[in-house]
C-alpha positions as CSV (number, residue, x, y, z in Angstrom):
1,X,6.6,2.0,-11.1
2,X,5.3,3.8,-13.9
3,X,3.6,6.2,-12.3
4,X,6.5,6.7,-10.5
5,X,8.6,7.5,-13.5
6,X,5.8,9.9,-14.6
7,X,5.2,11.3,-11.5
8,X,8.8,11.3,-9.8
9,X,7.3,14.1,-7.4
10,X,4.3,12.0,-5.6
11,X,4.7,10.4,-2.5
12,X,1.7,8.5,-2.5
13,X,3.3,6.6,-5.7
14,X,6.1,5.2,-3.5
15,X,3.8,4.7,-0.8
16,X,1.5,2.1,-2.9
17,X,4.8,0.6,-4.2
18,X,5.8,-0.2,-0.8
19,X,3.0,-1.6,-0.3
20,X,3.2,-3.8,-3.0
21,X,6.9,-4.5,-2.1
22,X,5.2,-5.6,1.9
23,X,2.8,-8.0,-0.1
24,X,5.7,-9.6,-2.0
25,X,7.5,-9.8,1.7
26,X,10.2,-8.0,-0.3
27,X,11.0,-6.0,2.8
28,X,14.4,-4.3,1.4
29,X,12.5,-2.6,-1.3
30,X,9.3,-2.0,0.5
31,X,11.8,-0.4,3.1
32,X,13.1,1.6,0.5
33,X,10.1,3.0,-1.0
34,X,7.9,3.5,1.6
35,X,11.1,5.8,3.0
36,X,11.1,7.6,-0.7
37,X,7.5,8.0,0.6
38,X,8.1,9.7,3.9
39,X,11.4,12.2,2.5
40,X,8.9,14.0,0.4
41,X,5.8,13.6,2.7
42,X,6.6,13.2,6.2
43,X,2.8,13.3,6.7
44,X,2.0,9.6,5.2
45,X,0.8,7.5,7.9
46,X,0.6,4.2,5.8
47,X,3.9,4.4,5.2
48,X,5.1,5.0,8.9
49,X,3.0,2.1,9.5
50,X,4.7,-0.1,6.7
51,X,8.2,0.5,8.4
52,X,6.9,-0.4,11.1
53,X,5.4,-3.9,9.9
54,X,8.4,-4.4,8.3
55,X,10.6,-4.5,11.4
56,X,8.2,-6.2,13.2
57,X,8.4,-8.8,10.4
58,X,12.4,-8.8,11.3
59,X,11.8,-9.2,14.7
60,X,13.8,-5.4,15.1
61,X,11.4,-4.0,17.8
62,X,13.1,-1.0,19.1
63,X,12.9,0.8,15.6
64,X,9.4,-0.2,15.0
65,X,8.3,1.9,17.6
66,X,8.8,4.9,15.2
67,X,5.3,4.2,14.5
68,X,4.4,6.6,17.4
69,X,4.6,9.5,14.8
70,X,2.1,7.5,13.1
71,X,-0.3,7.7,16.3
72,X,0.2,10.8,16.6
73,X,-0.7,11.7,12.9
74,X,-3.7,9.8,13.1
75,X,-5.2,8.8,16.4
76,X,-8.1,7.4,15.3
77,X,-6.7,4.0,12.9
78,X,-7.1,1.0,15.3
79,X,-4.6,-0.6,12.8
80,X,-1.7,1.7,14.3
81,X,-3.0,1.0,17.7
82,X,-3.0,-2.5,17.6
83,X,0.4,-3.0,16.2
84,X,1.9,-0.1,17.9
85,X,0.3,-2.7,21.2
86,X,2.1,-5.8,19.5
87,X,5.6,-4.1,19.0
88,X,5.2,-3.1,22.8
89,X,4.6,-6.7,23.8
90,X,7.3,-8.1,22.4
91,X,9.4,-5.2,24.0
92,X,8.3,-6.2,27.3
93,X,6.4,-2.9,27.9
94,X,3.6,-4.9,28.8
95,X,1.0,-2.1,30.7
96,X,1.8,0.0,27.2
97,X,0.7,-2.7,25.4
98,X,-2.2,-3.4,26.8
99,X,-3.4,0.5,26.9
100,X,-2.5,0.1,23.1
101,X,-4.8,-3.2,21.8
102,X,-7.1,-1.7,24.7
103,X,-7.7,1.4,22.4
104,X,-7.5,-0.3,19.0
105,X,-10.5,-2.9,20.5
106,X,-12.4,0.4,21.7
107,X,-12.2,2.2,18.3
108,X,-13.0,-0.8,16.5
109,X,-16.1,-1.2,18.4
110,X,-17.1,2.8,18.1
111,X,-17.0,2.5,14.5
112,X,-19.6,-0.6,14.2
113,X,-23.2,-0.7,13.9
114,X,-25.6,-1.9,15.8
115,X,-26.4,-4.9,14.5
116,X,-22.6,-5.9,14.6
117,X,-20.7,-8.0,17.1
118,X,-19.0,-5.8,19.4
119,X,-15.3,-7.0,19.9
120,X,-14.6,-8.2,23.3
121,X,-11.4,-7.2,25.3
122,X,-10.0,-10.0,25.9
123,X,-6.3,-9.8,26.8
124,X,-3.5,-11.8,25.2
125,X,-1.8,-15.1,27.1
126,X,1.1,-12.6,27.1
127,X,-0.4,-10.2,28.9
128,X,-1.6,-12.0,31.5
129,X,1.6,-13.9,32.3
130,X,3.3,-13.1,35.3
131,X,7.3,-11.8,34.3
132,X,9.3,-14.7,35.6
């Protein structure tokens, strides 16, 4: 908040703060700071990604989905991937999804070494139900 008041100007200030806000599951004023964050830096993918963990949070799926500008941004965090999958799920949008936590498992395992455990894909219950 101080650097806030310093710095009025930076984006990345609110962003962090709306971060903080997230940890303290004080989603109103994470909401409002991480959209501080994006008004004078549209670019800020952490913060697309916070709005979008904050309505998943509230069970509001629909507008959660704004994290797409977020993929698009930057393909390459498996952190937008696999909640951009999640938010699908619960949407129903189940072959979405399952391209989503698909990628996010893939990326993951590019960026290990070799003497890590690979992730496996193994789909969710969800995904494997049959829609009744």
């Amino acid at each position: 908040m101080k650097d806030a008041a310093v710095e009025p100007d930076l984006a990345l200030d609110y962003d962090e703060l709306g971060d903080v806000y997230w940890l303290m599951q004080d989603d109103r004023d994470a909401e409002t700071s991480y959209r501080e964050a994006l008004r004078r830096d549209p670019r800020l993918v952490n913060s697309r990604l916070g709005l979008a963990k904050i309505y998943q949070r509230q069970e509001k799926y629909a507008p959660a989905v704004e994290i797409s500008a977020a993929v698009k941004l930057d393909p390459a965090r498996t952190d937008i991937h696999y909640v951009r999958g999640q938010l699908l799920l619960h949407m129903g949008r189940k072959e979405e999804a399952k391209k989503e936590l698909e990628a996010a498992v893939n990326m993951d395992n590019q960026h290990r070494g070799p003497g890590e455990k690979q992730m496996e894909t193994v789909p969710s219950p969800e995904l494997l139900q049959d829609p009744q």
